[in-house]
DSSP file (Angstrom, degrees, kcal/mol; ACC not computed):
  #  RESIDUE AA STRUCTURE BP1 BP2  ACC     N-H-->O    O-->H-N    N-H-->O    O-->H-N    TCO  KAPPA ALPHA  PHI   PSI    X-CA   Y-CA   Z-CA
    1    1 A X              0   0    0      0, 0.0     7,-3.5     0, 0.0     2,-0.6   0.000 360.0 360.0 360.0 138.5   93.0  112.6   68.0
    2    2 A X  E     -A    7   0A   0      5,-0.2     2,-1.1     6,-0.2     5,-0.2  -0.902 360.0-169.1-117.1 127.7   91.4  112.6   64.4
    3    3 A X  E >  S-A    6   0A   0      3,-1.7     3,-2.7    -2,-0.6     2,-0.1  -0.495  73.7 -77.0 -53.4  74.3   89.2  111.4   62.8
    4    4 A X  T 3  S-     0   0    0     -2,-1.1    -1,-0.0     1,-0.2     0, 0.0  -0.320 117.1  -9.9  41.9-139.5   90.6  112.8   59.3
    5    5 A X  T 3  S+     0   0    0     -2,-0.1     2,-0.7    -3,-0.1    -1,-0.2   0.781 132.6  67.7 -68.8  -6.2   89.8  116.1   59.3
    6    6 A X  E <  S-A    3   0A   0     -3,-2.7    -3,-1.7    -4,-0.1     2,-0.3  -0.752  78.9-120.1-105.4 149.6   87.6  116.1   62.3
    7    7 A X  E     +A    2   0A   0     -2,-0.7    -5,-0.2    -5,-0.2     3,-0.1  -0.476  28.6 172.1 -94.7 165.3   88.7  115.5   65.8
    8    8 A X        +     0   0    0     -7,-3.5    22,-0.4    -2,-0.3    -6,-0.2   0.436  59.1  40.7-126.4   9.7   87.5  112.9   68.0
    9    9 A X        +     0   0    0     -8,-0.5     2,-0.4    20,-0.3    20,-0.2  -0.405  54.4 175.1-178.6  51.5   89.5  112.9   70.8
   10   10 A X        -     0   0    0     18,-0.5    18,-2.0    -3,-0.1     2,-0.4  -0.879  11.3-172.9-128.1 131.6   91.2  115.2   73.4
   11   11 A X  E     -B   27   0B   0     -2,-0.4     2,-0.7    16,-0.2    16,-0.2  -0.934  19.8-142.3-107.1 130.6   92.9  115.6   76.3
   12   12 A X  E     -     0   0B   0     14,-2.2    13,-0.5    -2,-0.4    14,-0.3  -0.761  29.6-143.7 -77.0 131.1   94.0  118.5   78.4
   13   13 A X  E     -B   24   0B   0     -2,-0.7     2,-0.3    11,-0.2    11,-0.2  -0.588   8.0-157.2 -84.7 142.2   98.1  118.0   80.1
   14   14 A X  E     -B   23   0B   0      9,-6.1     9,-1.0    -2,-0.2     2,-0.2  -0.651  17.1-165.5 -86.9 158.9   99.2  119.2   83.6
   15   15 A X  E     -B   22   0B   0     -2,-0.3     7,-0.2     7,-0.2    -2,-0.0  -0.851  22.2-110.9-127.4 117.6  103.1  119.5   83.3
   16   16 A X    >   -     0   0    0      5,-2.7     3,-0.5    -2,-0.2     7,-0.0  -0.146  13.4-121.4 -62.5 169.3  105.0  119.8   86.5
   17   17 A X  T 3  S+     0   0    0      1,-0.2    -1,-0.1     2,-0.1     0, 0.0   0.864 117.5  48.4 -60.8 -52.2  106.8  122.6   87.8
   18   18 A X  T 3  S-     0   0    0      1,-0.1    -1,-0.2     3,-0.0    -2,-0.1   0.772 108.1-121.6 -83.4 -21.7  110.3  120.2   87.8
   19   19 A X  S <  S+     0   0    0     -3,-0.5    36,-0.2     2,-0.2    -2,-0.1   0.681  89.0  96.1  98.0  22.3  109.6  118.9   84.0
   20   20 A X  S    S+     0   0    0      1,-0.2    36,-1.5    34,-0.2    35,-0.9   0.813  71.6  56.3-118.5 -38.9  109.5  115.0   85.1
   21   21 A X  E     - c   0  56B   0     33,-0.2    -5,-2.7    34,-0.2     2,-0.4  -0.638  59.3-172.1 -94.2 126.4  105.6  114.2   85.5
   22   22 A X  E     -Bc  15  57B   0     34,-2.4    36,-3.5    -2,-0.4     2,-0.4  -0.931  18.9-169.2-112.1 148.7  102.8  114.8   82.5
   23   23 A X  E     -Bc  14  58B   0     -9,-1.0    -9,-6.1    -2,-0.4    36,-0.1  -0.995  22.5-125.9-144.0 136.5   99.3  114.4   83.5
   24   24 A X  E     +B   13   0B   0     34,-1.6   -11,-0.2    -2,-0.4     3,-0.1  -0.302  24.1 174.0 -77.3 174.9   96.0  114.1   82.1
   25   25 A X  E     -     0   0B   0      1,-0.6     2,-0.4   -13,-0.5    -1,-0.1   0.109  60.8 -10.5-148.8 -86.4   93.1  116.4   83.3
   26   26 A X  E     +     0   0B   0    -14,-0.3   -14,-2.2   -13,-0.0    -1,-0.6  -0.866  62.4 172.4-112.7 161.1   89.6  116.2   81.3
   27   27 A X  E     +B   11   0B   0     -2,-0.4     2,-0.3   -16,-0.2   -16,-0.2  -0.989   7.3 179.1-156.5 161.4   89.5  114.5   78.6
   28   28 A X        -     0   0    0    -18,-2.0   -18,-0.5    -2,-0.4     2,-0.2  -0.839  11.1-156.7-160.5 174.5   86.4  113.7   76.6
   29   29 A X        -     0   0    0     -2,-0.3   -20,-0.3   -20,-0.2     2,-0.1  -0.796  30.5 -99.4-177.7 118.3   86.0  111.8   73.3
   30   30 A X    >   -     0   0    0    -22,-0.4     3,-2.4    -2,-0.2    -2,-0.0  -0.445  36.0-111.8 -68.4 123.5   82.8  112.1   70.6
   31   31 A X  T 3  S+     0   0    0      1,-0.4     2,-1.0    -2,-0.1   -23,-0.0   0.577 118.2  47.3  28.3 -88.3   79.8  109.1   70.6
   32   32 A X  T 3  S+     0   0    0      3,-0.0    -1,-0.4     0, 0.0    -2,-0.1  -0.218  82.9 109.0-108.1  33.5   80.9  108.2   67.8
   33   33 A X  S <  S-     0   0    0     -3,-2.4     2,-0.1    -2,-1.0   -24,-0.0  -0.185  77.8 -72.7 -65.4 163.6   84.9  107.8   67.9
   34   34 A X    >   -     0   0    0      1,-0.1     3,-1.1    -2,-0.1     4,-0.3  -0.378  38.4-112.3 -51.2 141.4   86.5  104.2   67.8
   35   35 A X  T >  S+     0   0    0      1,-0.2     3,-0.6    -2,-0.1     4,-0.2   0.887 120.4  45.5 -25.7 -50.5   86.4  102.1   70.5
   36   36 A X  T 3> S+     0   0    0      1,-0.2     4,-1.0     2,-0.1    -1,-0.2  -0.060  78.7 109.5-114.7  37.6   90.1  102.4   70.9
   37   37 A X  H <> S+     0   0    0     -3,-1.1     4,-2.2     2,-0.2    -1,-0.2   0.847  87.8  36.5 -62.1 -43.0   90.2  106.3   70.5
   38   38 A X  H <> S+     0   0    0     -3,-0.6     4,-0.6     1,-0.3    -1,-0.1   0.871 112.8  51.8 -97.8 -31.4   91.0  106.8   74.1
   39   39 A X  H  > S+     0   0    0     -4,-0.2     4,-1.3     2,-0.2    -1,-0.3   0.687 113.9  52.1 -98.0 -28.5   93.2  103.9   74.5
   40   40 A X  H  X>S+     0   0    0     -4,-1.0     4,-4.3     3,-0.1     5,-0.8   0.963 109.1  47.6 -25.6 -89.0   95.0  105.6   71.2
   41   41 A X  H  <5S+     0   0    0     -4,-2.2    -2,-0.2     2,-0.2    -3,-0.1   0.599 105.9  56.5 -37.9 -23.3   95.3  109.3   72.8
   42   42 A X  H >X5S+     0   0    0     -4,-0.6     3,-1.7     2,-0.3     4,-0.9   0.908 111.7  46.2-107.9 -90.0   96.9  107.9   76.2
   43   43 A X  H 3X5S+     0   0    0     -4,-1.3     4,-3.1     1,-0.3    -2,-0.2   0.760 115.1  48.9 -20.8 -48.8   99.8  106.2   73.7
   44   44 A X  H 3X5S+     0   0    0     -4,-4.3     4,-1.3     1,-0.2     5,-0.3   0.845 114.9  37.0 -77.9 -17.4  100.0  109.3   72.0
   45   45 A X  H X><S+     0   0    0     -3,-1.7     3,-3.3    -5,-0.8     4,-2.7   0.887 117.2  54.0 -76.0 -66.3  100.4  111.6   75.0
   46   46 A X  H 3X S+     0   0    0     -4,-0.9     4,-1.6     1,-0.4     5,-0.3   0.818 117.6  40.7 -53.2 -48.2  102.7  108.8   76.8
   47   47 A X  H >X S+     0   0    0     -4,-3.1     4,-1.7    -5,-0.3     3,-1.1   0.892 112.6  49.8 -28.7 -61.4  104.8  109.0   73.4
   48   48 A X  H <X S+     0   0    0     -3,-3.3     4,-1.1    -4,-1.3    -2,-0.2   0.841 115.3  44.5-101.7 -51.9  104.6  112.7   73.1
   49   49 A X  H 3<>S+     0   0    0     -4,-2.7     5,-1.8    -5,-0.3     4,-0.3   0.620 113.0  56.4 -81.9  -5.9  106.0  113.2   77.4
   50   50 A X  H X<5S+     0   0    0     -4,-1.6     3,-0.7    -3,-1.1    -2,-0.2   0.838 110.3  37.1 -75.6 -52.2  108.7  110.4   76.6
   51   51 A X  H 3<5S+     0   0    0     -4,-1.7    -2,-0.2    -5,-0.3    -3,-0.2   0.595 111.1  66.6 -77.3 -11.5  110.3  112.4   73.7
   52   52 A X  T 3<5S-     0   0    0     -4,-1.1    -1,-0.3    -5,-0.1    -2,-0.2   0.857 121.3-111.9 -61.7 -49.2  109.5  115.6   76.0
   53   53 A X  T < 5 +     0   0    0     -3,-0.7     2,-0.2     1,-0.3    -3,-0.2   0.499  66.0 156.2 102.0  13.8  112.1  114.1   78.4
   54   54 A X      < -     0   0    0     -5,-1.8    -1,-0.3     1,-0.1   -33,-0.2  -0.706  36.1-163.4 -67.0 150.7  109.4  113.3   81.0
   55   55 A X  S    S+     0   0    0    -35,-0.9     2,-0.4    -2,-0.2   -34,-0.2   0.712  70.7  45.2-104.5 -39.5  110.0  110.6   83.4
   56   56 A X  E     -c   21   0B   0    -36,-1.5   -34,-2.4    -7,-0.1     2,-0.4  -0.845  49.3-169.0-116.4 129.2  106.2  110.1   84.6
   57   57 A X  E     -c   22   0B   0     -2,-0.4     2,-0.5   -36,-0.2   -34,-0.2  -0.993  20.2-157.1-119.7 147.2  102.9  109.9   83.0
   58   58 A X  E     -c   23   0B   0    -36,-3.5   -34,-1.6    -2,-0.4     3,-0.1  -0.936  11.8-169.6-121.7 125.0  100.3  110.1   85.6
   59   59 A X        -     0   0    0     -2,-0.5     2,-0.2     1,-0.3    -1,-0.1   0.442  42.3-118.3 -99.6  12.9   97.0  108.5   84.7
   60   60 A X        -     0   0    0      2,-0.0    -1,-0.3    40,-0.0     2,-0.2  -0.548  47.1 -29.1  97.7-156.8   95.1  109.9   87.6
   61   61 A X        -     0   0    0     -2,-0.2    39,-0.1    -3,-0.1    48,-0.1  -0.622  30.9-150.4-118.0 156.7   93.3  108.3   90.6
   62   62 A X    >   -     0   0    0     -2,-0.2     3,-2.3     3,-0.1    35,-0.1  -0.326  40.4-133.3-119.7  55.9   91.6  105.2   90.6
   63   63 A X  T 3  S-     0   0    0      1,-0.3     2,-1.1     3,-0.1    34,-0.1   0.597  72.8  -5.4 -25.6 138.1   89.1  106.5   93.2
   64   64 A X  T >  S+     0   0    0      2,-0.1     3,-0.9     1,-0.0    -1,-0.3  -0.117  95.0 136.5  85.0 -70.4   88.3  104.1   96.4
   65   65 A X  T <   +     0   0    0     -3,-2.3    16,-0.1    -2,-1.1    -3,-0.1   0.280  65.9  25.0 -29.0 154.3   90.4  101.3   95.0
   66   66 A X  T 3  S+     0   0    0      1,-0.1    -1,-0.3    -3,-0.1     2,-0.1   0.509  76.9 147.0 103.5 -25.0   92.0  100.2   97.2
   67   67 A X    <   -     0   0    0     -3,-0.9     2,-0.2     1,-0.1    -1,-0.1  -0.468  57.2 -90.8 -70.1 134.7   90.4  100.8  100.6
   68   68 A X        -     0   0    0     -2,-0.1     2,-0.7     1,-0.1    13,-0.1  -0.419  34.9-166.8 -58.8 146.8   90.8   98.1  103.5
   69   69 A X        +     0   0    0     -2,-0.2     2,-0.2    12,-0.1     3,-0.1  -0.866  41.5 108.0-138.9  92.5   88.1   95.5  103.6
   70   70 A X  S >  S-     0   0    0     -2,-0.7     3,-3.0     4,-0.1     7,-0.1  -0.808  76.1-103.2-165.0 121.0   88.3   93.6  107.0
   71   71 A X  T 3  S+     0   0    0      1,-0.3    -1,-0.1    -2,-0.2     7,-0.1   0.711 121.5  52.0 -17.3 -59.1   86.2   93.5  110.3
   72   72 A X  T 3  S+     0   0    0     -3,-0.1    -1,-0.3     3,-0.0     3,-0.1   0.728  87.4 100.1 -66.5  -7.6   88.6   95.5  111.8
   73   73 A X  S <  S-     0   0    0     -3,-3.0     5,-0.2     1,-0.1    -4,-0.0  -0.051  81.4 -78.0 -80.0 153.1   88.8   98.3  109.3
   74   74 A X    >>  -     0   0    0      1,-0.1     4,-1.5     3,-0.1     3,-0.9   0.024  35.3-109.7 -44.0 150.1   87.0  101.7  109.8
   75   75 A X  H 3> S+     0   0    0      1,-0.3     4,-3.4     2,-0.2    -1,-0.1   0.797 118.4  48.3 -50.1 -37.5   83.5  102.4  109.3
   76   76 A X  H 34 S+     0   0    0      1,-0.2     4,-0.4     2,-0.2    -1,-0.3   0.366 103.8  55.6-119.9  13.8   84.5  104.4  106.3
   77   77 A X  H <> S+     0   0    0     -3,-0.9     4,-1.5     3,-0.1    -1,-0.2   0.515 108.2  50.2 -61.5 -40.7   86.7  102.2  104.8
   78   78 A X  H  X S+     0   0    0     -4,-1.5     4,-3.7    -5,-0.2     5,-0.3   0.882 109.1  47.8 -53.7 -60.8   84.0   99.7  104.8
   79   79 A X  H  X S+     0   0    0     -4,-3.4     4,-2.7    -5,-0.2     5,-0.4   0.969 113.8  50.4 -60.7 -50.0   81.1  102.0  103.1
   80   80 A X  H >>>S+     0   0    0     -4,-0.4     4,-2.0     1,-0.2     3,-0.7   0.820 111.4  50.9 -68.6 -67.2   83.9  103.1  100.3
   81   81 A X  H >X5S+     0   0    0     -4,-1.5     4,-1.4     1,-0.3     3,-0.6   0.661 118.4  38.1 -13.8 -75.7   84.7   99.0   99.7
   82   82 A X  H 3X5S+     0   0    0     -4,-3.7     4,-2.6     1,-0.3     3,-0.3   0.864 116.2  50.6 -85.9 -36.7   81.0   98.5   99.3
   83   83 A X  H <X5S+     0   0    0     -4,-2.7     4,-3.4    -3,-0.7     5,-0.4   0.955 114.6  43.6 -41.5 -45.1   80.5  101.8   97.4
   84   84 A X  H <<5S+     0   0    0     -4,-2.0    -1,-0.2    -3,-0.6    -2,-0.2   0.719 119.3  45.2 -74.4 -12.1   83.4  100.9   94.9
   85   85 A X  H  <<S+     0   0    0     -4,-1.4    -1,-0.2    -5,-0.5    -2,-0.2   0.771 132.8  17.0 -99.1 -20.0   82.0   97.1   94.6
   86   86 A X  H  < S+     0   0    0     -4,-2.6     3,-0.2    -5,-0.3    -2,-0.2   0.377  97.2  92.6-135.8  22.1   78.3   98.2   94.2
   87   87 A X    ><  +     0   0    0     -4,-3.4     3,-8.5    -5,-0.2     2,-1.7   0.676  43.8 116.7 -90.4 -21.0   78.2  101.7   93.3
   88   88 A X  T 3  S+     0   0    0     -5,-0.4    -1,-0.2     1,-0.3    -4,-0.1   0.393  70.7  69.4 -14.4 -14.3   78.1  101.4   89.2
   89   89 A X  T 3  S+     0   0    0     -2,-1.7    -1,-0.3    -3,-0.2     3,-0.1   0.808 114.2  25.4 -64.9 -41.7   74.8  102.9   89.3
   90   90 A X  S <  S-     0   0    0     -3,-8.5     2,-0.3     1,-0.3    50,-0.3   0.986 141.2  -9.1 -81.5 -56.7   76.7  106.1   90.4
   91   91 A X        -     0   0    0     -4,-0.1     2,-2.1    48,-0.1    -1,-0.3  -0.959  59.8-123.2-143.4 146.0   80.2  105.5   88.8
   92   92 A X     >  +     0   0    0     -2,-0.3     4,-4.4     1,-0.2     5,-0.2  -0.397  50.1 159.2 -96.3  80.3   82.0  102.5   87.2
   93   93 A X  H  > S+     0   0    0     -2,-2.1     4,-1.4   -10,-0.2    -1,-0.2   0.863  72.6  41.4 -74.6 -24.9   84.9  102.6   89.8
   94   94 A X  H  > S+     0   0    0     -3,-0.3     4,-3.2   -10,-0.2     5,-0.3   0.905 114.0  59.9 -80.0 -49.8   86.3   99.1   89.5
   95   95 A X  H  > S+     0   0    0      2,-0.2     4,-2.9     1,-0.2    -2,-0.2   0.925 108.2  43.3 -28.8 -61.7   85.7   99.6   85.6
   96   96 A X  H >X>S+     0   0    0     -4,-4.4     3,-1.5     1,-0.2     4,-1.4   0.995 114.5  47.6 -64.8 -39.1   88.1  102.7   85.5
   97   97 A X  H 3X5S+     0   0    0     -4,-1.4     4,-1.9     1,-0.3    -2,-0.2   0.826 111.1  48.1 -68.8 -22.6   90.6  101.3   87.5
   98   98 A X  H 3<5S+     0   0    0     -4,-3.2    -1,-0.3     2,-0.2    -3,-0.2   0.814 117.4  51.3 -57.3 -45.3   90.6   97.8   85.4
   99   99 A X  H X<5S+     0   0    0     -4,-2.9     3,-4.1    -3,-1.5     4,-0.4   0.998 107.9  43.6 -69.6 -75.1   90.8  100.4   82.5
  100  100 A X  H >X>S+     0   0    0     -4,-1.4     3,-2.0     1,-0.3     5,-1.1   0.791 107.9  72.3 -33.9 -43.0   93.9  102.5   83.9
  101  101 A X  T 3<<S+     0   0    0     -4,-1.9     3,-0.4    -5,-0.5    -1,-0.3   0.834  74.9  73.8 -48.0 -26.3   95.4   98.6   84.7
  102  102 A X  T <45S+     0   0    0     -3,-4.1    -1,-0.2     1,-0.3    -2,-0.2   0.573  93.4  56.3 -96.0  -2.7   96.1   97.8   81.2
  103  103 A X  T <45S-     0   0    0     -3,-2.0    -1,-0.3    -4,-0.4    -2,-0.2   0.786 106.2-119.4 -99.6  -1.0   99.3  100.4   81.4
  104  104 A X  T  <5 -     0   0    0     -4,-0.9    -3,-0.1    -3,-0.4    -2,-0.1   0.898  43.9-164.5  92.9  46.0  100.8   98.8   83.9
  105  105 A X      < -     0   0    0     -5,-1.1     2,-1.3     1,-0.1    -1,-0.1  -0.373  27.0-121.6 -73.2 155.9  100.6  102.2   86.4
  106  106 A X        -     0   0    0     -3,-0.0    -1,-0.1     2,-0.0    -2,-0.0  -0.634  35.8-138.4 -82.6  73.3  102.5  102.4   89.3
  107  107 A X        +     0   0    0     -2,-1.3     2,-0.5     1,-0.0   -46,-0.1  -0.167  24.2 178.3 -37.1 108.8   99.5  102.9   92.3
  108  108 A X        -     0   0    0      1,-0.1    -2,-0.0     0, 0.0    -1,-0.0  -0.987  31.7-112.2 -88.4 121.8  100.0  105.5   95.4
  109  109 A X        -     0   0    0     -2,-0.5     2,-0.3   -48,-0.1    -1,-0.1   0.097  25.6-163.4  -5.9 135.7   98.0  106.2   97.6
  110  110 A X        -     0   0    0      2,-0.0     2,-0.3     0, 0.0     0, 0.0  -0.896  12.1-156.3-154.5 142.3   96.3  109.5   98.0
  111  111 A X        -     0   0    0     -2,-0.3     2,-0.5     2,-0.0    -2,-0.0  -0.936  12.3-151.5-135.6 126.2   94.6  110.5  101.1
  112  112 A X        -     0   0    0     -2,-0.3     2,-0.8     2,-0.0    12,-0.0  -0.724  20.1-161.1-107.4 141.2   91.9  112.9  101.8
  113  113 A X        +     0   0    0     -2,-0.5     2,-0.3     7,-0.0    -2,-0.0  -0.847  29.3 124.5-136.8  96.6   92.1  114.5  105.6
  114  114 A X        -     0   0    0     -2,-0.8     6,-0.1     0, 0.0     2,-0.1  -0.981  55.3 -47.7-154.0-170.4   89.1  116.2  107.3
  115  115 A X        -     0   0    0     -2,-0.3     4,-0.4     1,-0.1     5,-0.2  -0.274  48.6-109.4 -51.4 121.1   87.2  116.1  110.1
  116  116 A X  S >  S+     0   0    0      3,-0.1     3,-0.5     2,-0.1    -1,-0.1   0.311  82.3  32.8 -66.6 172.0   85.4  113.3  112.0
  117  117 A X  T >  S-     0   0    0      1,-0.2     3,-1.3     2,-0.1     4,-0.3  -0.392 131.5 -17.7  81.8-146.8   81.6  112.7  112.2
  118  118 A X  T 3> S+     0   0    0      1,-0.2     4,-2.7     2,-0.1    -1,-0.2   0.496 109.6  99.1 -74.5  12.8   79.6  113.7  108.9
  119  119 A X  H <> S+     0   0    0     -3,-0.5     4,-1.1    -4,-0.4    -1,-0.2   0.745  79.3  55.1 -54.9 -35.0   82.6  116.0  107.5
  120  120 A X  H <> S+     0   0    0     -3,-1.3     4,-4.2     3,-0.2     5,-0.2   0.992 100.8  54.4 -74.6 -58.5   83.8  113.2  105.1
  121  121 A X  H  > S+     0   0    0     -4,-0.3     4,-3.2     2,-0.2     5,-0.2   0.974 113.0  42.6 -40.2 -59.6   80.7  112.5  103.3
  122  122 A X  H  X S+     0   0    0     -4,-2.7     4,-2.8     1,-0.2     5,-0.4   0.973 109.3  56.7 -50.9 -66.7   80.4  116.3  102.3
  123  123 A X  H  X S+     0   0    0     -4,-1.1     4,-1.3     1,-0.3    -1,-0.2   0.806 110.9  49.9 -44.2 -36.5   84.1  116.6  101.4
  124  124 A X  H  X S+     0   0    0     -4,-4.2     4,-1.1     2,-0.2     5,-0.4   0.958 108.5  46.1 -49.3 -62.5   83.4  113.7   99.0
  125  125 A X  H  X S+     0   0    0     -4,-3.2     4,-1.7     1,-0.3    -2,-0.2   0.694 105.5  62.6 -77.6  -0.7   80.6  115.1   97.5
  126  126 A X  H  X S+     0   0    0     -4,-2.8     4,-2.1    -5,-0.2    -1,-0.3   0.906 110.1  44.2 -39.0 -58.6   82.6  118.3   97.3
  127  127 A X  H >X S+     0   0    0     -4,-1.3     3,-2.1    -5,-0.4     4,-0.5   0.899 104.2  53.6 -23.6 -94.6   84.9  116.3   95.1
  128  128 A X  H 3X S+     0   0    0     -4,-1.1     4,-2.6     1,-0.3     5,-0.4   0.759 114.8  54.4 -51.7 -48.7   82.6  114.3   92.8
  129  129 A X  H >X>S+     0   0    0     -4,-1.7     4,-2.8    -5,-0.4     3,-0.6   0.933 106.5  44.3 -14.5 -82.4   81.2  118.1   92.1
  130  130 A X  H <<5S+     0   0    0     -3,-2.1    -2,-0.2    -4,-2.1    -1,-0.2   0.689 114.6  48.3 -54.7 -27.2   83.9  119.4   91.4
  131  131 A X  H 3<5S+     0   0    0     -4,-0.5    -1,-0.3    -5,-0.1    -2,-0.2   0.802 121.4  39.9 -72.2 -35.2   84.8  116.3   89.1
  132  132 A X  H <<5S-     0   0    0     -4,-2.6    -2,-0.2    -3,-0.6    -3,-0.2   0.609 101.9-122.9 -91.1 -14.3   81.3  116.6   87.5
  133  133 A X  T  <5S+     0   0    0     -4,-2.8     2,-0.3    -5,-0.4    -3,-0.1  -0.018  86.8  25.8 110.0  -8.0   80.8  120.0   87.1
  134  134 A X  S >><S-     0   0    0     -5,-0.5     4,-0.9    -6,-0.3     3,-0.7  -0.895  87.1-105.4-175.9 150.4   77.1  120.1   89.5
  135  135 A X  T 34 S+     0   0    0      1,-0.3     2,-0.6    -2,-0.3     3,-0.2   0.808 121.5  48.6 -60.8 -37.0   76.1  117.9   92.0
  136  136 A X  T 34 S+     0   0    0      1,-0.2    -1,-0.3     2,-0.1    -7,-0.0  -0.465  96.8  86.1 -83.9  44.9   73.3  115.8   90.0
  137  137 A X  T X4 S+     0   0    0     -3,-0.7     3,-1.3    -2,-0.6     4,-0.4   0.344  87.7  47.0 -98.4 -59.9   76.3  115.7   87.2
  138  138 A X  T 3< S+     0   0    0     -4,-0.9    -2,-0.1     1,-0.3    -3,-0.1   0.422 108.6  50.4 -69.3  21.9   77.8  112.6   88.9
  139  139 A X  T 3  S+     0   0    0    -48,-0.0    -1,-0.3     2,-0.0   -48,-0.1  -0.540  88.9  86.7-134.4  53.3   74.3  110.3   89.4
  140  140 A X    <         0   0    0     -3,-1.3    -2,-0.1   -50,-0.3    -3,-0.1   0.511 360.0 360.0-109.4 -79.5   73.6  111.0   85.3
  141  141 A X              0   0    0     -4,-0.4    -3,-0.1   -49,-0.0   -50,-0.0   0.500 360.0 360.0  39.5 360.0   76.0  107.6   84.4
């Protein structure tokens, strides 16, 4: 997106292998854009992958969300509920997904599978690395 001549605004696309899903990947957007820069760029991509002939716009994962929240439910279903309802310090997870709400996405599931005992915690904060670029990346917020 531009700002006149300067941009303000960018996303990198995935395109699948079959030509039906476009997907964002980082995207980033300057201080001192509009408010509604980003909420701009999204239309325009969604535009841009319709008139592509894509079928799917994928606006990514709405991390957490989602989890069961019930006596019976797993130990580590429980901490990610309470992370995603009181973690904002770290990440504003109810925030993105509230954000990500306002296109009306169709939500799956996506499931992370490793090992019992303290194997999950790391393999998260493998993630949120890799999503932040360095581990102390994700506690800057």
């Amino acid at each position: 997106m531009r700002r006149g001549e300067r941009i303000v605004a960018f996303a990198n696309l995935w395109r699948s292998g079959d030509g039906r899903e476009l997907s964002i990947d980082l995207m980033r957007h300057a201080p001192e854009a509009p408010n509604v820069v980003m909420d701009a760029l999204f239309v325009e991509l969604m535009l841009y992958g319709r008139a592509e002939g894509y079928l799917w716009f994928h606006l990514g994962a709405a991390p957490l969300a989602g989890l069961a929240d019930h006596p019976l439910a797993s130990t580590w279903n429980r901490i990610g509920t309470f992370i995603y309802r009181r973690g904002d310090e770290f990440f504003n997870f109810e925030g993105l997904r509230a954000y990500k709400e306002k296109f009306v996405p169709v939500w799956t599931p996506q499931y992370l599978a490793c090992r019992g005992g303290l194997t999950l915690p790391q393999a998260l904060l493998d993630a949120a690395t890799l999503i932040s670029g360095n581990p102390v990346g994700m506690l800057k917020r």
